[in-house]
PyMOL Python script that loads the backbone (N, CA, C, O; Angstrom):
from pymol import cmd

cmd.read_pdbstr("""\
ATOM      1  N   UNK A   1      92.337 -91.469  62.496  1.00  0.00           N
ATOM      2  CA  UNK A   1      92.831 -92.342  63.543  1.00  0.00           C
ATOM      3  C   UNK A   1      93.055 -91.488  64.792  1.00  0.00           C
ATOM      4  O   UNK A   1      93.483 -90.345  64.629  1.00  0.00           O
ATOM      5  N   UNK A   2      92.830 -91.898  65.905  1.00  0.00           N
ATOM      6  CA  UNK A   2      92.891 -91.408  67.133  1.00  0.00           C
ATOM      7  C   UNK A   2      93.872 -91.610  67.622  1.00  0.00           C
ATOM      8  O   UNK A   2      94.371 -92.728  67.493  1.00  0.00           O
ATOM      9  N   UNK A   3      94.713 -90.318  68.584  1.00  0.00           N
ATOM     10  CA  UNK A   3      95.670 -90.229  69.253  1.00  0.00           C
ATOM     11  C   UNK A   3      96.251 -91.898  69.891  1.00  0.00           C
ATOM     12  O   UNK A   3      97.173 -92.605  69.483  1.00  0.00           O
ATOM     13  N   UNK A   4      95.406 -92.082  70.870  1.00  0.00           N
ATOM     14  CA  UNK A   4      95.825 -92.784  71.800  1.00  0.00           C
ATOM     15  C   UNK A   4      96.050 -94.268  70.465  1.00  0.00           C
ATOM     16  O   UNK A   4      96.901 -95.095  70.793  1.00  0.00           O
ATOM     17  N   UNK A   5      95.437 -94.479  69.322  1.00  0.00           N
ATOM     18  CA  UNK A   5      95.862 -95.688  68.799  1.00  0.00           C
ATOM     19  C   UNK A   5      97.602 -95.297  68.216  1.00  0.00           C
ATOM     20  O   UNK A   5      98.619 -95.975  68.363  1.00  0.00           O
ATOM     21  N   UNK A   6      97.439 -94.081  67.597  1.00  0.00           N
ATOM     22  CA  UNK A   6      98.905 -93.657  67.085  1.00  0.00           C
ATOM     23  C   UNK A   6      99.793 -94.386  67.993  1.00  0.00           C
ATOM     24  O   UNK A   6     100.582 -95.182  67.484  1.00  0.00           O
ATOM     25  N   UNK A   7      99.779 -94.233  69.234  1.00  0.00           N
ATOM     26  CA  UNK A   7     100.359 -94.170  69.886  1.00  0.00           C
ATOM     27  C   UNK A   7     101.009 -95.273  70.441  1.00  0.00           C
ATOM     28  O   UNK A   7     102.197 -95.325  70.758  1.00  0.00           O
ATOM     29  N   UNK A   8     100.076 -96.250  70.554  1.00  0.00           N
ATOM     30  CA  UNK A   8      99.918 -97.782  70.397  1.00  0.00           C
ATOM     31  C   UNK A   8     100.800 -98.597  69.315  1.00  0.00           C
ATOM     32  O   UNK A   8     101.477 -99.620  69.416  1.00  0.00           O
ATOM     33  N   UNK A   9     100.481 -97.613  68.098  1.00  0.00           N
ATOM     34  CA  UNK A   9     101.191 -98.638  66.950  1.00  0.00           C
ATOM     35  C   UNK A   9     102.759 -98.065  66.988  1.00  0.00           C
ATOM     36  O   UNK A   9     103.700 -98.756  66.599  1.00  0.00           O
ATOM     37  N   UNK A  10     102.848 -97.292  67.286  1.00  0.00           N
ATOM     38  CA  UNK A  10     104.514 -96.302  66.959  1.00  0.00           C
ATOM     39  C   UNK A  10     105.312 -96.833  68.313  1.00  0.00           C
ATOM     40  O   UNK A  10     106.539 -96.816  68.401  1.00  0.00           O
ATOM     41  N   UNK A  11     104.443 -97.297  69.326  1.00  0.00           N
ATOM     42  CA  UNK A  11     105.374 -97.710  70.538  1.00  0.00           C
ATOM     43  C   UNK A  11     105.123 -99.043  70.313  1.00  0.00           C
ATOM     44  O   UNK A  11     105.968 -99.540  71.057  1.00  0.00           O
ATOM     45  N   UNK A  12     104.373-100.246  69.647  1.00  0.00           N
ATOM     46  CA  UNK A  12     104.469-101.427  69.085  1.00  0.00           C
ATOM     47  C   UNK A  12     105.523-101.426  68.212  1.00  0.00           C
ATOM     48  O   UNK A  12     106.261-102.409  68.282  1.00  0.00           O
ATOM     49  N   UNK A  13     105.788-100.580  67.406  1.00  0.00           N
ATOM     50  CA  UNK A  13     107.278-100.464  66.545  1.00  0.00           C
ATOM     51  C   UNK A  13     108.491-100.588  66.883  1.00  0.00           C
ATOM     52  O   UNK A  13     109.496-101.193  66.509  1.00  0.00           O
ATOM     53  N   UNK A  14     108.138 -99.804  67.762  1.00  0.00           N
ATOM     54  CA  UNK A  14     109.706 -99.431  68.650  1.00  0.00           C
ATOM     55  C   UNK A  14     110.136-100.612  69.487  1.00  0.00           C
ATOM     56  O   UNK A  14     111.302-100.985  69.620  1.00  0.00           O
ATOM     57  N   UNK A  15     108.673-101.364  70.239  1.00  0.00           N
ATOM     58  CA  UNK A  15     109.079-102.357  71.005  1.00  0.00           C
ATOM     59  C   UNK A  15     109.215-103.411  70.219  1.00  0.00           C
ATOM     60  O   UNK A  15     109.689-104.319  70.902  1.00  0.00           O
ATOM     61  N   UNK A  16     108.984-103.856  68.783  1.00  0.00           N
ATOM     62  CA  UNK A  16     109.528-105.124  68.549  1.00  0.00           C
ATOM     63  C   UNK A  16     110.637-104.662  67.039  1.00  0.00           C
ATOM     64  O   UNK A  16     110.699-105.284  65.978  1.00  0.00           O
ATOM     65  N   UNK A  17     111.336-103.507  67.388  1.00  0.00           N
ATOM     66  CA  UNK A  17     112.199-103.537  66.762  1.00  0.00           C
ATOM     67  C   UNK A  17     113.536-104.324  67.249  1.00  0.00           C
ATOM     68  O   UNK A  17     114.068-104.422  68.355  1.00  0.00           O
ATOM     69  N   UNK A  18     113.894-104.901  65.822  1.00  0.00           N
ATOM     70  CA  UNK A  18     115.041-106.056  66.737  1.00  0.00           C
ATOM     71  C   UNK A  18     116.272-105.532  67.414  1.00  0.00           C
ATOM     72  O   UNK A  18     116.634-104.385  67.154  1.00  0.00           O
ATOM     73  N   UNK A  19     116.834-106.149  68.119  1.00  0.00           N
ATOM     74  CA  UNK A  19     117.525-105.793  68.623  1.00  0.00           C
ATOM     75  C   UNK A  19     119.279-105.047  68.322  1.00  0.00           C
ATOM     76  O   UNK A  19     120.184-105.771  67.909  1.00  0.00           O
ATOM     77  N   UNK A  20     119.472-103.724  68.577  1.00  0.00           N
ATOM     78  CA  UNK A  20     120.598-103.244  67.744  1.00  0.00           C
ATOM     79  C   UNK A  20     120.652-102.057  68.747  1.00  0.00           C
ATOM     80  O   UNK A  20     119.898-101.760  69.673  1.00  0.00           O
ATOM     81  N   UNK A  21     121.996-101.364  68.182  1.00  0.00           N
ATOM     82  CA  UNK A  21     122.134 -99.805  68.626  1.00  0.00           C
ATOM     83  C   UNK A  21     121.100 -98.837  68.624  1.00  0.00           C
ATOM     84  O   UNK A  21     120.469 -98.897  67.569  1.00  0.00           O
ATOM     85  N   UNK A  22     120.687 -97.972  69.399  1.00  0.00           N
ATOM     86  CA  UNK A  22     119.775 -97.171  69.572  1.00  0.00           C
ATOM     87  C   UNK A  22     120.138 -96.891  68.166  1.00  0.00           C
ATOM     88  O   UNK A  22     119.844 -97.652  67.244  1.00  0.00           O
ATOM     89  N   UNK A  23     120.680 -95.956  68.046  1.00  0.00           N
ATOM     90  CA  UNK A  23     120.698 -95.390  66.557  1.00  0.00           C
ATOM     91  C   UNK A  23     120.010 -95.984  65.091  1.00  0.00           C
ATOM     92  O   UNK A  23     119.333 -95.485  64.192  1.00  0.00           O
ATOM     93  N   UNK A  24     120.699 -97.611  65.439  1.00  0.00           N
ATOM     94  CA  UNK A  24     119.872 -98.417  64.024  1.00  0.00           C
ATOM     95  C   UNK A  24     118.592 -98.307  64.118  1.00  0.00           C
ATOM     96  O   UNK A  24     117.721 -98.003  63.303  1.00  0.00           O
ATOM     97  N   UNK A  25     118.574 -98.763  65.876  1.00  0.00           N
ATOM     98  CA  UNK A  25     117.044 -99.060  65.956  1.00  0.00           C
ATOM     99  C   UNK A  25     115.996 -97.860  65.140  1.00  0.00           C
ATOM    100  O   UNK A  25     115.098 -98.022  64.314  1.00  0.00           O
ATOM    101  N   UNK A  26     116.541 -96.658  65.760  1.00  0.00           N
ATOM    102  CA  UNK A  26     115.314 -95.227  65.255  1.00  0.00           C
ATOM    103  C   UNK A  26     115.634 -94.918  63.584  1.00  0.00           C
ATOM    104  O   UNK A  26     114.796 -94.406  62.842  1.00  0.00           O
ATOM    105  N   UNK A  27     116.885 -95.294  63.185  1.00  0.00           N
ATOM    106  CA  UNK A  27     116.785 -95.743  61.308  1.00  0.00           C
ATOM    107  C   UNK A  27     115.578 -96.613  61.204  1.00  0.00           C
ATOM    108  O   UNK A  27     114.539 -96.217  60.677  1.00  0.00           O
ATOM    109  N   UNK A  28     115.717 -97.707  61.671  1.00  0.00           N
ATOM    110  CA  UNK A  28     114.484 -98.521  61.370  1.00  0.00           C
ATOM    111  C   UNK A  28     113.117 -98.519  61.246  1.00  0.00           C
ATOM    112  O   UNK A  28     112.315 -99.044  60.473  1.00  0.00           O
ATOM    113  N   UNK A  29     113.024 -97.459  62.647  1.00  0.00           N
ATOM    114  CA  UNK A  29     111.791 -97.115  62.893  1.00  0.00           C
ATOM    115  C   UNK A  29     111.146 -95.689  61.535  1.00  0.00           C
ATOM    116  O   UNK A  29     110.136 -95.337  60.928  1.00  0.00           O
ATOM    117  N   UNK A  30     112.373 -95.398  61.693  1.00  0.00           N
ATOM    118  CA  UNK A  30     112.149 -94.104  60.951  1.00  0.00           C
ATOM    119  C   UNK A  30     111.401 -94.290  59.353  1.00  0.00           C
ATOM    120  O   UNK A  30     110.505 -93.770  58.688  1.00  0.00           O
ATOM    121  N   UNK A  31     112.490 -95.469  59.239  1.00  0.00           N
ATOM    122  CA  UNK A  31     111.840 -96.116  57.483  1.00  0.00           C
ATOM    123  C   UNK A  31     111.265 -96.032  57.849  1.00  0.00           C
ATOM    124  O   UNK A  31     110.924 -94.853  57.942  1.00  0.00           O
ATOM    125  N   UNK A  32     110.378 -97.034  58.540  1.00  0.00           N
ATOM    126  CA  UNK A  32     108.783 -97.929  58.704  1.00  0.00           C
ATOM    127  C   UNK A  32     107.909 -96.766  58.718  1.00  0.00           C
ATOM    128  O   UNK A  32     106.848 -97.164  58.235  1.00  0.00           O
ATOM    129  N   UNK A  33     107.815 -95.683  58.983  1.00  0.00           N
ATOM    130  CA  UNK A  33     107.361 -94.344  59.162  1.00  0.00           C
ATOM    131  C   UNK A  33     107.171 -93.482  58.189  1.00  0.00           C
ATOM    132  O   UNK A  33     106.093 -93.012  57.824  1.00  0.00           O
ATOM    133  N   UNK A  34     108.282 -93.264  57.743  1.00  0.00           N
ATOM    134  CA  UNK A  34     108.103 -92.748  56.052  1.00  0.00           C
ATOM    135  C   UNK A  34     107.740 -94.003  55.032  1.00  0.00           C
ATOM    136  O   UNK A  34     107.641 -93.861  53.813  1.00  0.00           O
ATOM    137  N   UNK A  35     107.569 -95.174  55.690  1.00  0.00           N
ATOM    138  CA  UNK A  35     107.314 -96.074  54.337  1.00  0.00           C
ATOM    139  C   UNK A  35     105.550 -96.479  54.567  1.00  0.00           C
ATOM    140  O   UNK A  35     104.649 -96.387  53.733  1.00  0.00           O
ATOM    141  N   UNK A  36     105.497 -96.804  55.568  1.00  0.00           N
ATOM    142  CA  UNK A  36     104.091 -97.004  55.751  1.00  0.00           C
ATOM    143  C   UNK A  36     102.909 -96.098  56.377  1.00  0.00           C
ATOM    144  O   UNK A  36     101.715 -96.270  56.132  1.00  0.00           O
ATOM    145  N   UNK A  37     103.373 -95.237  57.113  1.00  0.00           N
ATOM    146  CA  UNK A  37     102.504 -94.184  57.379  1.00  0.00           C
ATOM    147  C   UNK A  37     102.281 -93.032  56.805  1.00  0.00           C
ATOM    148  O   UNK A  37     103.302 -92.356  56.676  1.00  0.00           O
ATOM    149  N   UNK A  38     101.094 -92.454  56.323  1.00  0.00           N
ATOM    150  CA  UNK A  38     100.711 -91.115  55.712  1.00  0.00           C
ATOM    151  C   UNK A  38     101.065 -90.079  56.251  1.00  0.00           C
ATOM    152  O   UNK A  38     100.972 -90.025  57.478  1.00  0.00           O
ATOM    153  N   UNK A  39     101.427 -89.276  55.733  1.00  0.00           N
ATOM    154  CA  UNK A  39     101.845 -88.045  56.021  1.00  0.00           C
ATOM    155  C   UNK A  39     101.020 -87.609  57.455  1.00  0.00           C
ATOM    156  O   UNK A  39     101.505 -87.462  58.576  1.00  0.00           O
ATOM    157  N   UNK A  40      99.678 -87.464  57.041  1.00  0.00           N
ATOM    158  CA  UNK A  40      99.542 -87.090  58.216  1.00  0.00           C
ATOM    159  C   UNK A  40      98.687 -87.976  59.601  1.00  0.00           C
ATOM    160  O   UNK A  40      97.829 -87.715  60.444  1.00  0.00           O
ATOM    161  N   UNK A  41      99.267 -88.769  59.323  1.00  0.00           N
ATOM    162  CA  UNK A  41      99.932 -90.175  60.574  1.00  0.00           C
ATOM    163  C   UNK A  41     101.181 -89.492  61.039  1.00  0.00           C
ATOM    164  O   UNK A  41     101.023 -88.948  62.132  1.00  0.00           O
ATOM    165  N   UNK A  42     102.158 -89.387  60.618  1.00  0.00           N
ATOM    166  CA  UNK A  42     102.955 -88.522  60.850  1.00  0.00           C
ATOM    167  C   UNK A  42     103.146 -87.118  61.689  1.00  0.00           C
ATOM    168  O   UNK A  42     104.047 -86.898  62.498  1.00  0.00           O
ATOM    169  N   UNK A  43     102.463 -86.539  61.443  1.00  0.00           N
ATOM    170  CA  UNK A  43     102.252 -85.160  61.166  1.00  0.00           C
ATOM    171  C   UNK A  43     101.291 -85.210  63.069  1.00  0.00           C
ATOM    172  O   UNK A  43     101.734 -84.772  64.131  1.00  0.00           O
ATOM    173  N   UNK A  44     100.362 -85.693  62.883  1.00  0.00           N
ATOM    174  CA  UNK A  44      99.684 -85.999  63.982  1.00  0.00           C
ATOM    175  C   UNK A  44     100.977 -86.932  65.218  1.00  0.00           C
ATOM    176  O   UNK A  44     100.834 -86.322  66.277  1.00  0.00           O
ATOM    177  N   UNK A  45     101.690 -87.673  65.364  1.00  0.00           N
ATOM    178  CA  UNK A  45     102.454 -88.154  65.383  1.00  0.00           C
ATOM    179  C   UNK A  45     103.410 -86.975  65.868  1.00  0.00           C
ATOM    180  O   UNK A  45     103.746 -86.756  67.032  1.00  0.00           O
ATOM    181  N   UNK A  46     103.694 -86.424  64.990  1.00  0.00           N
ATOM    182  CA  UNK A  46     104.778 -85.169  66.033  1.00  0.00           C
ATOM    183  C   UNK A  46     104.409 -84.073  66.797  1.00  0.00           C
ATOM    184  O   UNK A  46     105.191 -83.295  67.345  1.00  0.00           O
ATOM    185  N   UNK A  47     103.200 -84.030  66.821  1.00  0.00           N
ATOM    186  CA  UNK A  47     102.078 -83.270  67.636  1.00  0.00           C
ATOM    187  C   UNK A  47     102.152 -84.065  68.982  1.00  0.00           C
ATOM    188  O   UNK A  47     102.570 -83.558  70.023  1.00  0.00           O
ATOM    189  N   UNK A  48     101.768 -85.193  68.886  1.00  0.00           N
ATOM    190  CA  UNK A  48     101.721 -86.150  69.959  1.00  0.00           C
ATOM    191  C   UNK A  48     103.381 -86.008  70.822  1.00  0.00           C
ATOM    192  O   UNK A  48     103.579 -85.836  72.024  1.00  0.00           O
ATOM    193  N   UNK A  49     104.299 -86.140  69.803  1.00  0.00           N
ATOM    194  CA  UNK A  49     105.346 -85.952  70.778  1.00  0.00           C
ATOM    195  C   UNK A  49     105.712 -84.787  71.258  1.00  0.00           C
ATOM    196  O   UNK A  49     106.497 -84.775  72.206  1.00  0.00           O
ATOM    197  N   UNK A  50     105.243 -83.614  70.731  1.00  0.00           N
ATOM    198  CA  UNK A  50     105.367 -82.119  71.321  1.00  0.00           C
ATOM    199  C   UNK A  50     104.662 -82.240  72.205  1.00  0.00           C
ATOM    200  O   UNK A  50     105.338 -82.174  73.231  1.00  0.00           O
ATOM    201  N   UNK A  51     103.271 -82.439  72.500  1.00  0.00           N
ATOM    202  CA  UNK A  51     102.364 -82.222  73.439  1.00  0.00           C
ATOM    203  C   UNK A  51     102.468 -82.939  74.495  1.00  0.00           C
ATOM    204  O   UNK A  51     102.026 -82.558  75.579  1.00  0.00           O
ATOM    205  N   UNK A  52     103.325 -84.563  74.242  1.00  0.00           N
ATOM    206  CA  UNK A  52     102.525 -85.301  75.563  1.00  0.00           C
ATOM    207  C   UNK A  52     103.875 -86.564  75.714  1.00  0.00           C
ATOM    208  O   UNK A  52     103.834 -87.776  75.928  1.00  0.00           O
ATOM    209  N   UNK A  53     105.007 -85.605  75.488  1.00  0.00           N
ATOM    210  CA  UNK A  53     106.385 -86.465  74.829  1.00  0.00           C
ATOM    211  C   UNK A  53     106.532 -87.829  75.737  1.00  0.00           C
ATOM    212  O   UNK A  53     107.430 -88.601  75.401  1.00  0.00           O
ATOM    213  N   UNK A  54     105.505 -88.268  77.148  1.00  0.00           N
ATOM    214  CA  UNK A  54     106.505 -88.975  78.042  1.00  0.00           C
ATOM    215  C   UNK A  54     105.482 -90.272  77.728  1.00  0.00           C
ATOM    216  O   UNK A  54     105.336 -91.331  78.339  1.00  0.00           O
ATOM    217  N   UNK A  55     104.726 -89.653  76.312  1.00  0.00           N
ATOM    218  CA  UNK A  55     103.221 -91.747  75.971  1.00  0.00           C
ATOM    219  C   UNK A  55     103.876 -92.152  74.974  1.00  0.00           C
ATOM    220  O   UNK A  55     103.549 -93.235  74.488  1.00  0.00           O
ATOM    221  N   UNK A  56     105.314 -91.170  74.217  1.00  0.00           N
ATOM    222  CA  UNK A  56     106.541 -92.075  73.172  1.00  0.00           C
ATOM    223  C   UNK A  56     107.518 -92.592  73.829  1.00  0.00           C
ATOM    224  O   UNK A  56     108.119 -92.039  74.750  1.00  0.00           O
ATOM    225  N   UNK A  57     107.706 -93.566  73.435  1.00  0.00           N
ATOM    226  CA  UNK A  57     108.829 -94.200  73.633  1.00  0.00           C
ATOM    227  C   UNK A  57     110.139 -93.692  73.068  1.00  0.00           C
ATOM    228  O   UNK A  57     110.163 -93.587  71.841  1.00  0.00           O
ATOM    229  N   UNK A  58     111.471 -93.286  73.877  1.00  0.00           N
ATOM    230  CA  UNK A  58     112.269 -92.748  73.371  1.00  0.00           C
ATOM    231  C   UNK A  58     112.906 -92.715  71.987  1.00  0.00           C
ATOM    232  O   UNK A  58     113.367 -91.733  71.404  1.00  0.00           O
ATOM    233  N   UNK A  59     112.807 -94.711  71.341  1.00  0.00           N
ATOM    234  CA  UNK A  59     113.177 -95.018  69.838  1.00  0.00           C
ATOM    235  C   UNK A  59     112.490 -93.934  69.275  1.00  0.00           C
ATOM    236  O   UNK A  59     112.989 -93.013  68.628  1.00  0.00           O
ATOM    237  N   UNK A  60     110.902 -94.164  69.665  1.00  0.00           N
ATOM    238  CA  UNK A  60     110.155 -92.704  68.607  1.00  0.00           C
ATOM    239  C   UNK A  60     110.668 -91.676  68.235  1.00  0.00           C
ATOM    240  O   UNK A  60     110.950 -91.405  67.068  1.00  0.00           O
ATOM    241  N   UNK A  61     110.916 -90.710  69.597  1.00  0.00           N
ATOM    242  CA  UNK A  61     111.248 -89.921  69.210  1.00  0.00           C
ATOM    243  C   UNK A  61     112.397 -89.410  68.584  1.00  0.00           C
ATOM    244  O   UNK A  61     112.723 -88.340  68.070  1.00  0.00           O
ATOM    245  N   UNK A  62     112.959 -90.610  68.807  1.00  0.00           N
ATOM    246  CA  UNK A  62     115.062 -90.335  68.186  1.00  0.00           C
ATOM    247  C   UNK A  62     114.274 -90.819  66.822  1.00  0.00           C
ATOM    248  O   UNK A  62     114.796 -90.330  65.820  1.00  0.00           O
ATOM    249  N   UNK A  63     113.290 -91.551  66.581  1.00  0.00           N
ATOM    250  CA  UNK A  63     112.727 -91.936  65.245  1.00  0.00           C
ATOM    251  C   UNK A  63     112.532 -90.453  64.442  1.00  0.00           C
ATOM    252  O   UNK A  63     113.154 -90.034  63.466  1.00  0.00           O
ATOM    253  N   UNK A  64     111.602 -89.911  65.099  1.00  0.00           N
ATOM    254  CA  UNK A  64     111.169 -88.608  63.821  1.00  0.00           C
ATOM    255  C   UNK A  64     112.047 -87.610  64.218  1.00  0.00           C
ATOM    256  O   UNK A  64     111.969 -86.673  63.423  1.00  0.00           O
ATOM    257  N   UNK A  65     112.852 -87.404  65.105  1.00  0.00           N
ATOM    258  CA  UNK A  65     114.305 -86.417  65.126  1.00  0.00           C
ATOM    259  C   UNK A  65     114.998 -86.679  63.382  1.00  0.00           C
ATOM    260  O   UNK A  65     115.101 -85.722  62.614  1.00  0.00           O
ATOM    261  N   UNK A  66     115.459 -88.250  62.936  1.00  0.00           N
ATOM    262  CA  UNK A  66     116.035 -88.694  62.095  1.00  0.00           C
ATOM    263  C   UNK A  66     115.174 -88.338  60.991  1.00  0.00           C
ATOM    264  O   UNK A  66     115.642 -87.949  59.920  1.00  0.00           O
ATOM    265  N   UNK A  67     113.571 -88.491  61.269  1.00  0.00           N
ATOM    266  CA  UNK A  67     113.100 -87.867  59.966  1.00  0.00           C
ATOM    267  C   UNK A  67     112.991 -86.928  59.371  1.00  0.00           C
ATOM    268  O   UNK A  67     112.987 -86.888  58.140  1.00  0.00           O
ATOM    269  N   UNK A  68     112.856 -85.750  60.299  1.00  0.00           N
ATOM    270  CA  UNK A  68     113.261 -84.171  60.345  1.00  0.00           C
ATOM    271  C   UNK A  68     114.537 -84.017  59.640  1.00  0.00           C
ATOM    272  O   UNK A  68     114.753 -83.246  58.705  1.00  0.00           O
ATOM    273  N   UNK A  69     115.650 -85.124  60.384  1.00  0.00           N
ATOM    274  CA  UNK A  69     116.541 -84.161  60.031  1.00  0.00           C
ATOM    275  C   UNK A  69     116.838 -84.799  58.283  1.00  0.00           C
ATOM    276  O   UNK A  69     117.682 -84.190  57.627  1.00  0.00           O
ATOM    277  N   UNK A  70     116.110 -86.011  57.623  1.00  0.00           N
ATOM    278  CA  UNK A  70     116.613 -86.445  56.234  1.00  0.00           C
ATOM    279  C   UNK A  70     115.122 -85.798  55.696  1.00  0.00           C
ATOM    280  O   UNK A  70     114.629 -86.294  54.683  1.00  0.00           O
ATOM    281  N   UNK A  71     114.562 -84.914  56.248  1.00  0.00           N
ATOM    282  CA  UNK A  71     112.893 -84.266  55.201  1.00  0.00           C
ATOM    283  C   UNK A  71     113.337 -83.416  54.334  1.00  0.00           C
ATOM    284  O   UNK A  71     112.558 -82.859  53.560  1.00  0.00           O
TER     285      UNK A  71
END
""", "prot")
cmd.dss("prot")
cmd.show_as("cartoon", "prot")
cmd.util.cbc("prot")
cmd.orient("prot")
């Protein structure tokens, strides 16, 4: 899968996550992440936010902060 779709679906996440505290929200996201995406969906995924942090949406990245920190 190509960057720019990653990118698409992880900021589609974030934007129709329902509405709550930042915090729940990037729990939420975070499941959906470890539950439905492959490792290295993932993996590619935090590359994307090292390299080019300002095409995530902030939920994202407070998303895989939370995954880091429960890996």
């Amino acid at each position: 899968m190509n960057d720019a779709s990653l990118v698409r679906m992880a900021n589609q996440i974030a934007a129709n996550a329902p509405p709550r505290p930042p915090v729940d929200a990037a729990a939420a996201i975070a499941t959906h992440l470890r539950t439905f995406w492959a490792p290295p969906m993932r993996a590619d995924l935090d590359r994307i936010a090292a390299d080019e942090p300002g095409a995530l949406d902030p939920l994202v990245h407070a998303a895989l902060e939370q995954l880091h920190a429960n890996a």
